[in-house]
KOLKEDO-262556 format. One record per residue (C-alpha): residue in three letters; x, y, z. Coordinates in steps of 0.5 Angstrom, whole numbers, padded with zeros to 4 digits, always signed. Layout:
REM KOLKEDO-262556
ALAXYZ;...
//
This chain:
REM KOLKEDO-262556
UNK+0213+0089-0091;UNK+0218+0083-0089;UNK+0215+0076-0088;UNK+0212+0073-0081;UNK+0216+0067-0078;UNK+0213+0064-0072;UNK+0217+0059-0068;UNK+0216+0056-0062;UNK+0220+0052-0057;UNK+0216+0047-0053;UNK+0220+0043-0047;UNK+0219+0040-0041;UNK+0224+0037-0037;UNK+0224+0030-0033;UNK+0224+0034-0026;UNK+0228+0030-0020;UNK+0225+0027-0014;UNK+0229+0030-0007;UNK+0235+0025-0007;UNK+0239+0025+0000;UNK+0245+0021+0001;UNK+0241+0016+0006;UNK+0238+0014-0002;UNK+0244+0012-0005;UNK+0244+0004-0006;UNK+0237+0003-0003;UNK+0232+0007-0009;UNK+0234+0007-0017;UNK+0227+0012-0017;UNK+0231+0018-0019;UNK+0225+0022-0023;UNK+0218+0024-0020;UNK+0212+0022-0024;UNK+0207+0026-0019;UNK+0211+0032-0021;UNK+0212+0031-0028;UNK+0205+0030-0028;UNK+0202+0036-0025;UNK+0206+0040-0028;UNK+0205+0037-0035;UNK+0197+0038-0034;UNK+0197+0045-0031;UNK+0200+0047-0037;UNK+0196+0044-0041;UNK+0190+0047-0039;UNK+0193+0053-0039;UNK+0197+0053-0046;UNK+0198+0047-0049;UNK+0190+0047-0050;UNK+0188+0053-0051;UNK+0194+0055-0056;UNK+0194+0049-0060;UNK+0186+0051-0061;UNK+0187+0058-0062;UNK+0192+0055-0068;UNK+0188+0051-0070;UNK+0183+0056-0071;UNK+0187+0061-0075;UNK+0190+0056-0079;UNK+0183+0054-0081;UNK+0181+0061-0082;UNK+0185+0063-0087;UNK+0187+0056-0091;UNK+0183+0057-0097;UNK+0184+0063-0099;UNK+0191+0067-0102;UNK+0195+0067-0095;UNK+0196+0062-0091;UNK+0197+0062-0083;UNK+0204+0058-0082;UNK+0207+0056-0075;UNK+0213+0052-0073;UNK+0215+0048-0067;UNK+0221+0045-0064;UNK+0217+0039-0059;UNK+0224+0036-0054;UNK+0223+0029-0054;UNK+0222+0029-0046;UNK+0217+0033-0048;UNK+0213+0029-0053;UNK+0214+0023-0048;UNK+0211+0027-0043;UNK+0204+0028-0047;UNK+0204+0021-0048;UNK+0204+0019-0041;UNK+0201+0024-0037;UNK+0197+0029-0043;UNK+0195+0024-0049;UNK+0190+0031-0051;UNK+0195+0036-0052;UNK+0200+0030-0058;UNK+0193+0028-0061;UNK+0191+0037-0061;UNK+0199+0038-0064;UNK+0198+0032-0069;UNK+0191+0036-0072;UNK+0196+0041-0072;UNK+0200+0036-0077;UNK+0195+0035-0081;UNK+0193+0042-0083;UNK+0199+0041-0088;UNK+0200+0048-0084;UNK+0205+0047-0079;UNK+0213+0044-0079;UNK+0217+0041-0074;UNK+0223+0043-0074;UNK+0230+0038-0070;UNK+0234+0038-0064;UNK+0237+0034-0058;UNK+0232+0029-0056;UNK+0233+0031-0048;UNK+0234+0038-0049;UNK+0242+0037-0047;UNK+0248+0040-0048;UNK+0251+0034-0051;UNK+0255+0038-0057;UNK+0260+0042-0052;UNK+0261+0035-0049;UNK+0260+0029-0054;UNK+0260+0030-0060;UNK+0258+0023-0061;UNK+0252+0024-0056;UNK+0249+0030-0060;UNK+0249+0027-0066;UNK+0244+0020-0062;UNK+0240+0025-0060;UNK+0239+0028-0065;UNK+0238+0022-0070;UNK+0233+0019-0063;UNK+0229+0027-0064;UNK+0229+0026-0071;UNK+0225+0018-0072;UNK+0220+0021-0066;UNK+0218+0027-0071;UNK+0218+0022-0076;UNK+0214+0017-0072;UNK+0208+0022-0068;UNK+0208+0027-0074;UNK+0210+0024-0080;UNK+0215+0029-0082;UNK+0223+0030-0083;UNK+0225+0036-0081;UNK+0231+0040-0085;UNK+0231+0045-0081;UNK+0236+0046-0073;UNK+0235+0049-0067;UNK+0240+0047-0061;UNK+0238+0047-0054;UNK+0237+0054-0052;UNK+0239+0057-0059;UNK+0246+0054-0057;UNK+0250+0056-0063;UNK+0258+0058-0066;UNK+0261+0057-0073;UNK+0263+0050-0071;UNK+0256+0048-0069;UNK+0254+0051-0075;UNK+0260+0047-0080;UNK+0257+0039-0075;UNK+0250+0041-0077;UNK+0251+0043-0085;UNK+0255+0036-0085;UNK+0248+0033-0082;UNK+0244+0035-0088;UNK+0241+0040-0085;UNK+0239+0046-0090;UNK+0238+0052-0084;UNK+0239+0053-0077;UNK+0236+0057-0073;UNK+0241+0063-0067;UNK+0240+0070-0063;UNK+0241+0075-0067;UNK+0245+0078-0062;UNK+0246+0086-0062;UNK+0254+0085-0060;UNK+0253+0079-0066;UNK+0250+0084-0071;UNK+0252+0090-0069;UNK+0250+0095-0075;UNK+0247+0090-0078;UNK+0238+0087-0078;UNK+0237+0080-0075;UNK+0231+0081-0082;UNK+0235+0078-0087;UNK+0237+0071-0088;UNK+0246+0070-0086;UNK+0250+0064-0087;UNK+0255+0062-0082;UNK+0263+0062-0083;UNK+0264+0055-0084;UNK+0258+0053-0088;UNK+0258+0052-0095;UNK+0251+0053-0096;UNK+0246+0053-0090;UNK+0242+0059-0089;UNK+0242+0062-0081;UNK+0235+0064-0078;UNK+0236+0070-0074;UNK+0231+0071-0068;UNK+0228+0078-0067;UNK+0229+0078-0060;UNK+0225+0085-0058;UNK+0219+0085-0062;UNK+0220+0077-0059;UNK+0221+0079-0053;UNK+0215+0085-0053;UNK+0210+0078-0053;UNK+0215+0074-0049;UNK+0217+0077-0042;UNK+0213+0085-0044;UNK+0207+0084-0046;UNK+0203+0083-0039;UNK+0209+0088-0034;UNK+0203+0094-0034;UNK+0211+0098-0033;UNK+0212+0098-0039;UNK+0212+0104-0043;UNK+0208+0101-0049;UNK+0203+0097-0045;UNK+0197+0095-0046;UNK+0201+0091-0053;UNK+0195+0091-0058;UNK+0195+0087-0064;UNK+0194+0093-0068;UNK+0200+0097-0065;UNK+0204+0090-0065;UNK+0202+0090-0073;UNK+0204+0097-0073;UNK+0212+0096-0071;UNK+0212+0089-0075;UNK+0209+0094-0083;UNK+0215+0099-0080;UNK+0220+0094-0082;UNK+0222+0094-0090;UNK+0227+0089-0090;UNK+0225+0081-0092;UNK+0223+0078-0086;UNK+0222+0077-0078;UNK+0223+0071-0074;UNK+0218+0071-0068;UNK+0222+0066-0064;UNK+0219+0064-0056;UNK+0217+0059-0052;UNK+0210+0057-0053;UNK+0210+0056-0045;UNK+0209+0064-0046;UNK+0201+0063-0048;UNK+0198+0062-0041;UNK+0203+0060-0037;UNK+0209+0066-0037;UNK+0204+0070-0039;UNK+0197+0068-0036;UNK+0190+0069-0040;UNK+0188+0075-0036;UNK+0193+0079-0039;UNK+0189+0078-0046;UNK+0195+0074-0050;UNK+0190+0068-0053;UNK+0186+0075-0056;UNK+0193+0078-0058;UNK+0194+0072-0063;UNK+0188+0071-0065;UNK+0187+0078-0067;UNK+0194+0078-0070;UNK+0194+0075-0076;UNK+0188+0080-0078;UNK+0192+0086-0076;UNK+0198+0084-0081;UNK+0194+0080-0086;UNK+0191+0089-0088;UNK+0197+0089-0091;UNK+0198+0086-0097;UNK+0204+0084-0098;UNK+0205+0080-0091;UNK+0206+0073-0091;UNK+0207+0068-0086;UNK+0213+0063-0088;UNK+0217+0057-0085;UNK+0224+0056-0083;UNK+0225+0051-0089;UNK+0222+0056-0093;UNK+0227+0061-0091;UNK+0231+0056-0092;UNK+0231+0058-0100;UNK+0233+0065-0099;UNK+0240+0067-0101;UNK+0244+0070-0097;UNK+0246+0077-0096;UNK+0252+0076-0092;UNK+0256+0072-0088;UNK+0257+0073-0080;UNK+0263+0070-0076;UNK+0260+0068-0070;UNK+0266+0065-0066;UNK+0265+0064-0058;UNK+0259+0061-0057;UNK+0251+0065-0056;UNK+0244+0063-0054;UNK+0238+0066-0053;UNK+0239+0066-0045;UNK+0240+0072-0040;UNK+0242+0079-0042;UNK+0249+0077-0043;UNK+0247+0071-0049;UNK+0252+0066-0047;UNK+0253+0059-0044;UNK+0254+0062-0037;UNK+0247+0060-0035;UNK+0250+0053-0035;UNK+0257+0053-0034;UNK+0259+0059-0031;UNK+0261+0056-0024;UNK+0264+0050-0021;UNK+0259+0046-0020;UNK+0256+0046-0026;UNK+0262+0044-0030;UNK+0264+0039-0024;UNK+0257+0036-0025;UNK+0257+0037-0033;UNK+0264+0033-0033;UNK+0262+0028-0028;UNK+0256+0026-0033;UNK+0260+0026-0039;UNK+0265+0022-0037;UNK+0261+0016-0035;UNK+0259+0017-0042;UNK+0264+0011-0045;UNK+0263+0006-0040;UNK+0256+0007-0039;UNK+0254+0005-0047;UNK+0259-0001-0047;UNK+0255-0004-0041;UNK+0249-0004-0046;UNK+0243-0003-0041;UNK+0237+0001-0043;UNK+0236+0003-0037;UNK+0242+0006-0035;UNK+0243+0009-0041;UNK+0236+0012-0041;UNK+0237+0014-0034;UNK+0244+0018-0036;UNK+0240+0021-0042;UNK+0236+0025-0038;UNK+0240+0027-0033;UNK+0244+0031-0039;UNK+0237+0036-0040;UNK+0240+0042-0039;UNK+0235+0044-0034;UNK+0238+0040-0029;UNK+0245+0045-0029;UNK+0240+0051-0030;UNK+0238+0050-0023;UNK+0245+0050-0020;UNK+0246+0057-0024;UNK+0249+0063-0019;UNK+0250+0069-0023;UNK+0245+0076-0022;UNK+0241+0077-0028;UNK+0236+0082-0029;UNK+0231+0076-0031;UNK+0232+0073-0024;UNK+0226+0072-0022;UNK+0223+0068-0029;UNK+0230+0064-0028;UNK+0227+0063-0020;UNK+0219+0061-0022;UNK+0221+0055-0025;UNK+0227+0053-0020;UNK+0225+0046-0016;UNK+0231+0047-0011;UNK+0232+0053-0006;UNK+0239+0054-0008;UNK+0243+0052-0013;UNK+0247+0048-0008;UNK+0241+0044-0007;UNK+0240+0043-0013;UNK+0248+0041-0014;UNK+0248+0036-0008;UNK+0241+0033-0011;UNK+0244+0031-0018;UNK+0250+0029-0015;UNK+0248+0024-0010;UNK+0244+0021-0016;UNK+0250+0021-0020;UNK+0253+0017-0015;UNK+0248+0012-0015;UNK+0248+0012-0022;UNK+0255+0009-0021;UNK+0254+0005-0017;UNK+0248+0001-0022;UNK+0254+0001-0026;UNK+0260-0003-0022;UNK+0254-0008-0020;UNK+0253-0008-0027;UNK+0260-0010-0029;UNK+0261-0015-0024;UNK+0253-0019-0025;UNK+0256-0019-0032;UNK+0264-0021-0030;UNK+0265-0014-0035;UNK+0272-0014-0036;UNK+0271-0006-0034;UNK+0276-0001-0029;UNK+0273+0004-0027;UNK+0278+0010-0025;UNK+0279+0012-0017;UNK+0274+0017-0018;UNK+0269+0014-0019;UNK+0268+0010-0012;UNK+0261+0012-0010;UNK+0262+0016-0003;UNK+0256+0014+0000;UNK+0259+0016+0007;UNK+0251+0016+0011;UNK+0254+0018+0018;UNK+0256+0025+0016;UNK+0252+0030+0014;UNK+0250+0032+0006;UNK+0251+0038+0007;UNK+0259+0036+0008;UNK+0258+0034+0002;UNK+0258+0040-0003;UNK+0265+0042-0004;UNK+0268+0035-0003;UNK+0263+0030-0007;UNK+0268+0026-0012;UNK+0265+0021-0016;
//
């Protein structure tokens, strides 16, 4: 019987208010906080809440006795600012969870961002920016890593060892194994000594995106009959690795999912030799072998790679645009600017410009403000055309000795049609 590793990712973005052209140079308000609100507090009610709860009361159940209930998060920092200003009840519910001595929080970028493929400098602020909030809300210092959507290569994994990090969390790809179990703790090509934390994604996915579809073969999902699958296995460990989101709003409470977890434990706990363990502590385990993971893999789409993100011309346009701001916009040293920028970089914002077909379309749809991706493009790209524009002001109020190329001259043509503007916009 292998060990029990639940880990739980938990984000939300900063959503952008609908931005025209007619806006730039008039309204620097780029975020809706009546959105982000509404959003946030539906999903508290009907996650955050009730599954901190349900952990709670698990943890408690089995805390004095020979097995402990064990979890892990990984909270984004746009997250936690959320709760802060819009759900003060779901921060003070996860820092009880804290303070069970049951619960690690494991380390990310700050803004969910895709910063390493772009700024390696920027990755690691965000990084060092998520680890002071850990260490400020929840008194905890995290030893442990998962990139933005499990976003990771043998580079990445060789950066984050030189960090100090003792593991790092990835997908455990089938085209990655091939013949080999995502069950066992790896260490990547590159590392001398960081271990890698392979997500089991069918029995993850089976509560992630299956558990409520009365299509599938094996539905109802029992805790029983999942406990069944997890005594199946004999090798030393299963990594359950899910969007906490899954608890209430991916999957509703009428389906039975809160029931599902507070059974679940008991179900697994029958047999004797189950034990629920943390990412640090399999941290601790030697590996069996090492794997070369080259290209880069994610745990998004059937396809597991970056191309929810960068797999057309307007994500890649609008990537680099951003990034190339980058230098210039922190010798301006405005908090302001910089914060702004920094919320542009979640990854979210280039999700919802994704063009491809996936068979998991329709999640990807349900959590899309925009009615096309090019929508979706023009609204980021005007914004970041008003970004600039706070910058060339900033340059000149200060009497900054700054160039800013000719690609950055902000187009800020309000006679034409925005639309225009898709395939032309050039900052």
């Amino acid at each position: 019987m292998p060990n029990i590793c639940f880990y739980f990712q938990i984000h939300q973005p900063y959503r952008m208010k609908k931005y025209s052209v007619f806006n730039i140079g008039h309204n620097s308000d780029y975020f809706d906080d009546a959105k982000n609100k509404e959003v946030m507090q539906k999903v508290a009610m009907k996650c955050y809440m009730p599954m901190n709860q349900t952990m709670l009361d698990l943890i408690n159940t089995y805390k004095n006795t020979d097995r402990q209930f064990k979890i892990a998060y990984s909270i984004t920092g746009v997250a936690l600012e959320q709760f802060e200003k819009y759900a003060p009840e779901v921060l003070e519910s996860f820092k009880k969870l804290a303070a069970t001595g049951c619960v690690e929080f494991l380390s990310e970028t700050y803004y969910h961002s895709l910063s390493y493929l772009y700024s390696k400098e920027e990755f690691k602020a965000q990084i060092d920016l998520h680890r002071k909030k850990i260490k400020e809300l929840f008194n905890q210092e995290p030893t442990v890593f998962r990139n933005t959507e499990l976003i990771f290569n043998n580079e990445i994994a060789n950066f984050i060892e030189q960090l100090g990090y003792k593991a790092m969390l990835a997908e455990g790809a089938d085209h990655i194994l091939q013949w080999r179990s995502p069950n066992y703790v790896y260490r990547a090509k590159t590392t001398k000594t960081m271990r890698l934390l392979l997500k089991n994604y069918k029995l993850s996915d089976d509560i992630a995106f299956r558990f409520g579809q009365k299509s599938w073969e094996s539905y109802p999902l029992t805790s029983e009959k999942y406990a069944h699958w997890i005594n199946q296995h004999a090798e030393h460990s299963i990594n359950l690795f899910m969007d906490y989101e899954t608890f209430g709003e991916h999957q509703w409470e009428d389906t039975g999912i809160f029931n599902f977890m507070r059974h679940l434990p008991h179900e697994l706990f029958k047999n004797s030799h189950t034990k629920f363990i943390w990412p640090s502590e399999l941290a601790k385990v030697e590996p069996v072998a090492e794997l070369d993971i080259h290209s880069y893999l994610s745990w998004a789409d059937i396809e597991r790679d970056l191309s929810a993100w960068v797999g057309n011309n307007m994500q890649n346009s609008a990537l680099s645009e951003l990034y190339a701001l980058e230098k210039v916009l922190k010798e301006l040293n405005n908090k302001s600017l910089l914060e702004d920028w920094r919320k542009l970089t979640t990854s979210d914002h280039f999700y919802y410009m994704c063009t491809k077909y996936f068979n998991d379309g329709d999640v990807h749809k349900y959590f899309n403000p925009y009615d096309t991706p090019y929508e979706s493009y023009i609204n980021f790209m005007n914004i970041l055309n008003d970004l600039i524009l706070r910058m060339k002001n900033l340059v000149q109020e200060k009497s900054i000795v700054i160039e800013l190329k000719d690609k950055y001259t902000v187009k800020h043509r309000i006679t034409e049609n925005p639309a225009k503007l898709v395939n032309e916009i050039k900052i």
